[in-house]
N, C-alpha and C positions, 0 to 999 in steps of 0.2 A: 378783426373781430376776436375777442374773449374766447375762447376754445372750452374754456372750464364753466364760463356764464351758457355758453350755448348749448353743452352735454349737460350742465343745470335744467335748463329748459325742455331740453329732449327727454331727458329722465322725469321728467313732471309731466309731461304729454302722454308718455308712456303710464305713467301710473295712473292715470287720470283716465286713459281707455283700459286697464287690468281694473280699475274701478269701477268702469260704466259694465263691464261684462257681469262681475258682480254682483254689482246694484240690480242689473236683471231678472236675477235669480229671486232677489225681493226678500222676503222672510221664508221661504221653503226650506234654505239651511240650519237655521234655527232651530224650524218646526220639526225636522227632521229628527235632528239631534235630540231635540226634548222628549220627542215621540219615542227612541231609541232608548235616553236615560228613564221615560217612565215603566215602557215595558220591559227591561232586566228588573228595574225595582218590583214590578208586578210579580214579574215570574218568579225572583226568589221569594216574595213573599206564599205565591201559589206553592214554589217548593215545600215552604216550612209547613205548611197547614196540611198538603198531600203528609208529608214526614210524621205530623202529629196523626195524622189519621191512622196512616200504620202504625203505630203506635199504639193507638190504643185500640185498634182491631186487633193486635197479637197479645196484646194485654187481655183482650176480653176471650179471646180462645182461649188463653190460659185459666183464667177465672172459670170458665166453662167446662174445662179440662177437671182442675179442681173440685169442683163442686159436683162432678160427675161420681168424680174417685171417692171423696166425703159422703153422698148418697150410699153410695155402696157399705162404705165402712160404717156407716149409721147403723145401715140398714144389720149387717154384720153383728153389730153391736147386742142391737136391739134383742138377735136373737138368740146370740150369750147370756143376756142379762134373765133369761130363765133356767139358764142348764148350769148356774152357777151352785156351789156346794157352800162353802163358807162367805160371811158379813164381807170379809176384807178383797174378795174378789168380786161382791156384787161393787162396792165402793167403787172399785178400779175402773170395770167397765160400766159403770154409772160416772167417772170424770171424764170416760173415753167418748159417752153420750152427749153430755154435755159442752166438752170443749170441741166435739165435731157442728152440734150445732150454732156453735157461738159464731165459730166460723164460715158457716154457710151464711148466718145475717152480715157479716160483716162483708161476703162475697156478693151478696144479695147487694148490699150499700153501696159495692165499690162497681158493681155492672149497674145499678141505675146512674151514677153517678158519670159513668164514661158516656153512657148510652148518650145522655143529654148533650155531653162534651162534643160527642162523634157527628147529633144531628147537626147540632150548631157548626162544629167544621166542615161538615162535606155543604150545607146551607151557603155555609161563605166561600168555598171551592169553587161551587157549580156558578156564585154570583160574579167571582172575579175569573174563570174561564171566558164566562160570555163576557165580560168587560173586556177582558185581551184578545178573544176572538175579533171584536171593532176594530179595538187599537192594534192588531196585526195588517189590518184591513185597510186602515189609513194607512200606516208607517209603510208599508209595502207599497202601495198606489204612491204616496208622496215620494219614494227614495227612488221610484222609479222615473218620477217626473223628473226631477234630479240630477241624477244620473245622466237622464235625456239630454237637459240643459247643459250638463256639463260637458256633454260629448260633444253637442254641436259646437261650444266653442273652446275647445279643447286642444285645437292644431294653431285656430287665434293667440288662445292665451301664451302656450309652450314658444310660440314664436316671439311674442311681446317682453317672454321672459326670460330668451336668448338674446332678445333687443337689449334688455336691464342690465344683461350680464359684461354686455360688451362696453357699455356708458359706463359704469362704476368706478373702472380703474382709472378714468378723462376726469374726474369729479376729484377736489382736494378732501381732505377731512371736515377741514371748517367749514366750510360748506355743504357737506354732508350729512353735517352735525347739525346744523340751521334747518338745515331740507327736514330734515329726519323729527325733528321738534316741533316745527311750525304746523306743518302737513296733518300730522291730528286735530292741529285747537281749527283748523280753518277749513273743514269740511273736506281733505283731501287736498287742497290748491294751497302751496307754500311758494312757489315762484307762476310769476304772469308779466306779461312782455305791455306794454304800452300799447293803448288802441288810440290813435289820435289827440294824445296827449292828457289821456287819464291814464290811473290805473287801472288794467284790466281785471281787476279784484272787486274794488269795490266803487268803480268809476266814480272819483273822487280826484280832482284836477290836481297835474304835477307842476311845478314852478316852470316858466317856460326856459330858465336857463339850464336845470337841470336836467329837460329833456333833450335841449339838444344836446350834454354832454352824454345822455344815456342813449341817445341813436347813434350816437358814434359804435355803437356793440363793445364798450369797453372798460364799463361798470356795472356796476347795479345800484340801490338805494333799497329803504325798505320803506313802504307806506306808512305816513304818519297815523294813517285813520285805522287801515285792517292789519298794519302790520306784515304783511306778505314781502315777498324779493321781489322788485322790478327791475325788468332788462329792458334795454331799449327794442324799440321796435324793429329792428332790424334783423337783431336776431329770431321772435314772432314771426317774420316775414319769412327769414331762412328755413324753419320749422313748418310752419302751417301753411305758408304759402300767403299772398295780398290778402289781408283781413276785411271785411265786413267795413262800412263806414259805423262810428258810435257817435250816436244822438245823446247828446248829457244837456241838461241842463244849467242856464246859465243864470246863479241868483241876481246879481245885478237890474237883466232886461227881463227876468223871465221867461223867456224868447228859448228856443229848444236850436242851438246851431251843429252842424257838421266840422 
């Protein structure tokens, strides 16, 4: 028997059960992941708008600050502009009245102006908190189911992938190279052993001379139809142990034989 056909085969049994564990899991990985990539995207967007909020609350204390001190120095003003003696000092502090209140409208413009900015930010804070408060709620419940799933077969897989490690070196390149290629386009299954003279791929009858040189375990072929490796059945036997009888169809009689 082929030593390098049959560690062929064993390596495809093997990945074929690290796929069914997998496949169990379903779309929870996925969903996980996506739940993950959208809440950091959340959070930093919650960052930037919390950021802007500070922002323009120390903006508006300052405005507030300002307009306190300007009150005052108004106010200062107002009551030099009678204890004045000469034209060119009423001038002075009449441009010191004036450009103080130029400034208070314009402080007055720049606090309505944030105030609106600030309702509208903390408005869309408090909306995208409680968005993230759910989507913490899911992503936590799912990562834990997860996590679950992966624990329970977690001693299975680390073993199946101590099983891989030890097959690889028994496998040549070129064949490795074929495994490695096919195994994507065909749902995971790039080699299949003969079940009663089909291919176990896409149960599609092999030539009968061919099979018997393929039960000898000391070729392979590839399917004319799916394309896959077929090893004779012997080596199938050596792996899985006496297969199943397969019922195919026969177009000739239409008749369904064993």
């Amino acid at each position: 028997m082929n030593e390098v056909l049959l560690s062929l085969y064993q390596l495809q049994r093997i990945d074929s059960h690290i796929d069914e564990l997998v496949a169990n899991r379903g779309e929870l990985p996925e969903r996980v992941a996506e739940l993950r990539f959208v809440l950091n995207e959340r959070e930093a967007i919650l960052a930037e708008i919390e950021n802007r909020i500070e922002v323009n609350e120390t903006e508006m204390r300052k405005i507030t600050s300002d307009t306190t001190e300007l009150r005052e120095k108004l106010d200062k003003y107002k009551g030099q502009q009678f204890e004045v003696k000469t034209t060119r000092e009423y001038d002075a502090i009449s441009f010191q009245i004036e450009d103080a209140d130029r400034r208070l409208r314009e402080d007055s413009d720049r606090m309505g102006r944030i105030s609106i900015e600030l309702e509208n930010a903390k408005a869309e804070a408090e909306e995208l908190r409680n968005e993230l408060t759910e989507m913490r709620s899911e992503f936590e419940d799912s990562e834990k189911l997860l996590n679950q799933m992966m624990a329970d077969t977690a001693a299975e897989e680390k073993q199946l992938q101590g099983e891989r490690k030890k097959i690889l070196p028994k496998i040549t390149q070129n064949y490795l190279s074929i495994y490695e290629r096919v195994r994507p386009a065909k749902n995971g299954v790039a080699v299949v052993a003969l079940r009663g003279g089909v291919c176990g791929g896409c149960y599609n009858a092999v030539p009968r001379q061919l099979v018997l040189e393929l039960n000898r375990g000391e070729k392979h072929t590839v399917c004319e139809y799916c394309g896959r490796i077929i090893v004779g059945e012997v080596i199938g036997t050596a792996i899985d142990g006496v297969p199943e009888p397969v019922n195919h169809e026969v177009e000739e009689s239409g008749e369904a034989t064993q």
